[in-house]
Structures are given as structure tokens and as C-alpha cells.
DRENDO-1510 file (C-alpha; in Angstrom, 1 decimal, always signed):
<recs>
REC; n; res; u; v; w
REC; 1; UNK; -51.0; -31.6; +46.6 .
REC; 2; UNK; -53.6; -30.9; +44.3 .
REC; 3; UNK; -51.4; -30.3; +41.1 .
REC; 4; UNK; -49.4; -33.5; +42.3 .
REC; 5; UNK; -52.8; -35.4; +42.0 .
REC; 6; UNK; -54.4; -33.9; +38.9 .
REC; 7; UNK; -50.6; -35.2; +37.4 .
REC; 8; UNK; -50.6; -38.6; +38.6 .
REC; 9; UNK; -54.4; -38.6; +37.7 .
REC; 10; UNK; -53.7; -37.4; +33.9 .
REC; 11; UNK; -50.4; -40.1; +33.8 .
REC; 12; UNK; -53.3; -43.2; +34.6 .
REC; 13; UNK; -55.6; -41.6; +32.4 .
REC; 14; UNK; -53.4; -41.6; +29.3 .
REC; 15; UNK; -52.0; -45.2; +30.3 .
REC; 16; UNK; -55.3; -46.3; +30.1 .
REC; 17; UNK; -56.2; -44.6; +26.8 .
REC; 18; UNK; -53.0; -46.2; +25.5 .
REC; 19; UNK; -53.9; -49.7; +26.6 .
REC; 20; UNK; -57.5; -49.3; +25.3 .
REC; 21; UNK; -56.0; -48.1; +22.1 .
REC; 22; UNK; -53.6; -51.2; +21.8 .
REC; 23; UNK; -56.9; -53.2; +22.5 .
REC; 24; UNK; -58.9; -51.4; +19.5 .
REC; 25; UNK; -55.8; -51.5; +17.7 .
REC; 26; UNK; -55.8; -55.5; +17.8 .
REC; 27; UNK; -59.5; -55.6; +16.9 .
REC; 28; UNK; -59.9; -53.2; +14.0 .
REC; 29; UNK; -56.8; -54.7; +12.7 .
REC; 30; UNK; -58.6; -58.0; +12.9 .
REC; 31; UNK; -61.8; -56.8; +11.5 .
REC; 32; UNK; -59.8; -55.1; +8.5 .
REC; 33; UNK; -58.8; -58.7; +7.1 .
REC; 34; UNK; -62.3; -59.5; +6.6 .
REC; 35; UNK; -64.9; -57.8; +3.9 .
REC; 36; UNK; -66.9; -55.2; +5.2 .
REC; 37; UNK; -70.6; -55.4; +5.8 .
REC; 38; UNK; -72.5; -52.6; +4.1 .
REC; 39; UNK; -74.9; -51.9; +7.3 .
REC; 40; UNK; -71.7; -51.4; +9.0 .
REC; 41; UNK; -70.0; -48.7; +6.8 .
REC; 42; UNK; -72.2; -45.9; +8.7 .
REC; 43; UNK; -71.3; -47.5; +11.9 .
REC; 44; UNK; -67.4; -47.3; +10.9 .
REC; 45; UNK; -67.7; -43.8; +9.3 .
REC; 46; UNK; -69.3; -42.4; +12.8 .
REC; 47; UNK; -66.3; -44.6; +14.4 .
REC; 48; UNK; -63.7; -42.8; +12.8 .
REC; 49; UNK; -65.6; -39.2; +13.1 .
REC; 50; UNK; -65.1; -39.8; +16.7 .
REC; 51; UNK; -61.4; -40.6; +16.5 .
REC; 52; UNK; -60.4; -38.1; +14.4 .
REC; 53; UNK; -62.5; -35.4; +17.0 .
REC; 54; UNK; -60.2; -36.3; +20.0 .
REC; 55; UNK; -57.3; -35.5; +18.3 .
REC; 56; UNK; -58.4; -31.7; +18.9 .
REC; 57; UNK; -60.5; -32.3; +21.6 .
REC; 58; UNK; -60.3; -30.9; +25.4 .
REC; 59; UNK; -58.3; -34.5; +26.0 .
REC; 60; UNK; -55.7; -33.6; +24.0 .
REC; 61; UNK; -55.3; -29.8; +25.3 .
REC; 62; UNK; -53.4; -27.6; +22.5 .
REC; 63; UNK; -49.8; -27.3; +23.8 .
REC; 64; UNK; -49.9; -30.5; +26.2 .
REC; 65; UNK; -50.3; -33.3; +23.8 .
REC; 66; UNK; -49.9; -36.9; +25.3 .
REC; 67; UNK; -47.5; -37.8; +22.1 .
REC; 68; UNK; -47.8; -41.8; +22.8 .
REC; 69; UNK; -52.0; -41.4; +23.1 .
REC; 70; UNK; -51.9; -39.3; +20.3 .
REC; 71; UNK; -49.2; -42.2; +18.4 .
REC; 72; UNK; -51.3; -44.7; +19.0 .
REC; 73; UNK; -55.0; -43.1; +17.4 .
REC; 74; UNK; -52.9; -42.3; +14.6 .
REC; 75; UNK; -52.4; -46.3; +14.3 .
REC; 76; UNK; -55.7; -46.6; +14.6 .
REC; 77; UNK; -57.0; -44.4; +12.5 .
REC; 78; UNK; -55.6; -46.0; +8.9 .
REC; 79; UNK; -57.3; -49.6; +9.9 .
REC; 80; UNK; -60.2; -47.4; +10.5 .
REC; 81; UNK; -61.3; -46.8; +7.0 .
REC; 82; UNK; -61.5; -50.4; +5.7 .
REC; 83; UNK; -60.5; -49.3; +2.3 .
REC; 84; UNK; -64.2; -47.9; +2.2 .
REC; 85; UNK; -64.8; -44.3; +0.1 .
REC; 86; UNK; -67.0; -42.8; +3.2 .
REC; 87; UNK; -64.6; -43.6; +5.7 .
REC; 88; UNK; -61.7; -42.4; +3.4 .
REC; 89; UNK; -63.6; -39.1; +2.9 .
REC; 90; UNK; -63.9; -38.3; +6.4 .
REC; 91; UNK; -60.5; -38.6; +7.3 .
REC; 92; UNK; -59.1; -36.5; +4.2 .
REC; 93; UNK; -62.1; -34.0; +5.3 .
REC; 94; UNK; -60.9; -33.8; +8.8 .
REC; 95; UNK; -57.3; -33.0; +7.8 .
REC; 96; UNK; -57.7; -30.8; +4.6 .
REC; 97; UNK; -58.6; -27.4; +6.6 .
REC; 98; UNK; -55.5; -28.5; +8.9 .
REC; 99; UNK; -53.4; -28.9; +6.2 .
REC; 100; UNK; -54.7; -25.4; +4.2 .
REC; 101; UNK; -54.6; -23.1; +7.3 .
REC; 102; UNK; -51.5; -21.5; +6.4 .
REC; 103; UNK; -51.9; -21.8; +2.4 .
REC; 104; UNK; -54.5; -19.0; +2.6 .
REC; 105; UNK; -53.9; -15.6; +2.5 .
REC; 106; UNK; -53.5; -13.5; +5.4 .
REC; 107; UNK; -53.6; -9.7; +6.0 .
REC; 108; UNK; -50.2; -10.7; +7.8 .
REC; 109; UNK; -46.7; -11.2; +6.2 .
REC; 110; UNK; -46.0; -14.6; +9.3 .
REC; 111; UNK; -48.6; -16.7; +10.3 .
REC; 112; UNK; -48.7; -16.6; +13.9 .
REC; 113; UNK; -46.8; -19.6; +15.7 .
REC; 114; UNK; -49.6; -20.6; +17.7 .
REC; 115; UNK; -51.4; -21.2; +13.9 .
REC; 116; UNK; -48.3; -22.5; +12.9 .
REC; 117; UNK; -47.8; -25.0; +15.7 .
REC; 118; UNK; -51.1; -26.1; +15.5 .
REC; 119; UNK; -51.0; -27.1; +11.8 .
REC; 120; UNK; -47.7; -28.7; +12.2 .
REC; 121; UNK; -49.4; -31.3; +15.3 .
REC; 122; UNK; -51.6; -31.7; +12.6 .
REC; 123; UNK; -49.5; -32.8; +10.0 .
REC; 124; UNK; -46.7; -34.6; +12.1 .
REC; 125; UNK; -50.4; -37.0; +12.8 .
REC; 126; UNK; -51.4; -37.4; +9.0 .
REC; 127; UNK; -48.0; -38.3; +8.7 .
REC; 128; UNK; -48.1; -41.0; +11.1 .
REC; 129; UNK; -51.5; -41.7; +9.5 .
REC; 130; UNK; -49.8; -42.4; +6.0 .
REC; 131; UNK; -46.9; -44.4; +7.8 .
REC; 132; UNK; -48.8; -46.9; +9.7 .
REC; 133; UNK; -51.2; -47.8; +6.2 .
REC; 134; UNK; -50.8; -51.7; +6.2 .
REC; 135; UNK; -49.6; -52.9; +2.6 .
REC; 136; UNK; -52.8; -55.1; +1.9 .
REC; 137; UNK; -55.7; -54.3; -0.6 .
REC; 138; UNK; -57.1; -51.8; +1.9 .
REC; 139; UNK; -54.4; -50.1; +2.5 .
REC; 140; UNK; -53.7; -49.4; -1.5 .
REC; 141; UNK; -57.3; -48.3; -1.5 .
REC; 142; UNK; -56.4; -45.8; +1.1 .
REC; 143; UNK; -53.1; -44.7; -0.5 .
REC; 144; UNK; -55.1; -44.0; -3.7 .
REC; 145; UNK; -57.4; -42.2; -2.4 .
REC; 146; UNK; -55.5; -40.0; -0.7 .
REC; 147; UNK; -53.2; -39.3; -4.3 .
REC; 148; UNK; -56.4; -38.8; -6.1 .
REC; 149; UNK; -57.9; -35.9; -3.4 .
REC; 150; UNK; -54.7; -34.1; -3.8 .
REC; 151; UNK; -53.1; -34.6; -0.5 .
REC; 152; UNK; -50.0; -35.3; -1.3 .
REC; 153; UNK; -49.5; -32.0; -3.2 .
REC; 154; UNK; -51.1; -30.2; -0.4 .
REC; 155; UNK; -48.5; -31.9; +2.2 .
REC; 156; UNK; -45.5; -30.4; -0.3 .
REC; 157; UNK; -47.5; -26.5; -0.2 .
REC; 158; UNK; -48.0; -27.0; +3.4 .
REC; 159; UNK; -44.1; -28.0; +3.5 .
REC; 160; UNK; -42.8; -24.7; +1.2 .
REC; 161; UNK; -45.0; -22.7; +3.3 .
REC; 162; UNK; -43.3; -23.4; +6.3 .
REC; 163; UNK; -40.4; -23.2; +5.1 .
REC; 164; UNK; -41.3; -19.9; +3.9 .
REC; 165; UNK; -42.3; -18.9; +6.8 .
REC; 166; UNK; -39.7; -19.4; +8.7 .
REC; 167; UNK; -37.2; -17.4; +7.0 .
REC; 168; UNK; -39.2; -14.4; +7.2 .
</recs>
């Protein structure tokens, strides 16, 4: 009875998170038409810090990941910068290591799947990052950015490596 109810009690949870997400979701998306204050950008950078930590947080347990929760940050998250340098910094801050894990050498030939698994949750999310950047002024901002830190290269390395990997 106890597993049944720690179930049903983790399906409510993630409902919730998804309808509060679809609520933030509405608001940011709002607020994103509109020029940003500059008291708020520190307000909006420790906003998106806190998103970007529950992706790999205990809520999102490695192995178990509620894929429509984790959908719907990754919705978010794009709105979440405001086309603003700080905010794009974070998020290409929080994903860099992510995406470099399995570029680095290792005293072993395979990285382990565990590794491997984890950096691909990671970039199956960036992905669904890049796909959900609106096509407004903020958005280009954001799709600059990101070309002019490198990540677009480091997404094609990460692929390769992968796909070296798995033929090994």
C-alpha cells in the first residue's frame, strides 16, 4: 500500500508542477513582450538559476525523469532569459559541463553509460531549449548568443562522440 501511495502521490505532484509550469509559462511569455527593467535582471538571473537546478535536482531523480515536467521547464526556460546577456550566460553555463562530460579525456576507452545517459538527458533538454526559442527580437538575441559561445559546435563534438562511443 505504501508504494501504491508514494505512486499516486508522485502522479499529483508532477500534475501539479505541470499546471504550475503552464501558469509560469503564460506569464513569462507575457512579460517577455515587454522591455526589461534593469533592477529586475538580477531577479530574472536567480529565476532562471533555480530552473535550470531542478532539472538535476532530487525532483527529477536520475533514471526516473517525469518527461512532460521536464518538457514543460524546458519551455520555460528560453522565455526566461529576456534576450538579456546575464540570463543568457547562466543557461549556456549550466549546460556547457553537461555538454563537455564526454569530450574530455578519460583513462577509459567507453565512457560509462550511466555518464553517457546522463549527458544525453542533458542534451535531449538543450535541445528542447533551442526548439521552443520564440522568433521575436529576444529570441534572435538568444540564438546569437548561443552561436557566439560555441554551442553549436559543442552539440556536433558531443554528437561524434557518441557516435563514437557507441561503436566501440
Amino acid at each position: 500500500m505504501k508504494a501504491s501511495f508514494s505512486v499516486e502521490f508522485q502522479s499529483v505532484s508532477d500534475d501539479i508542477s505541470q499546471a504550475l509550469l503552464a501558469i509560469i509559462e503564460s506569464v513569462v511569455d507575457e512579460a517577455n513582450t515587454t522591455d526589461v527593467e534593469p533592477l529586475s535582471v538580477e531577479k530574472d538571473s536567480a529565476h532562471m538559476t533555480v530552473i535550470l537546478e531542478k532539472l538535476s535536482s532530487h525532483y527529477v531523480p536520475s533514471g526516473v525523469k517525469p518527461k512532460q515536467v521536464v518538457k514543460t521547464m524546458t519551455r520555460v526556460i528560453p522565455f526566461l532569459t529576456y534576450g538579456v546577456e546575464k540570463t543568457m550566460s547562466i543557461l549556456v553555463d549550466y549546460f556547457n559541463p553537461h555538454l563537455s562530460l564526454t569530450l574530455q579525456p578519460s583513462s577509459q576507452d567507453k565512457t560509462d553509460d550511466s555518464t553517457l545517459q546522463q549527458s544525453v538527458f542533458y542534451l535531449n533538454c538543450f535541445v528542447n531549449i533551442v526548439e521552443n526559442i520564440k522568433l521575436d527580437s529576444n529570441g534572435a538575441k538568444l540564438k546569437d548568443y548561443l552561436l557566439s559561445r560555441g554551442m553549436i559546435n559543442l552539440i556536433i563534438l558531443f554528437i561524434l562522440e557518441i557516435d563514437k562511443n557507441k561503436y566501440k
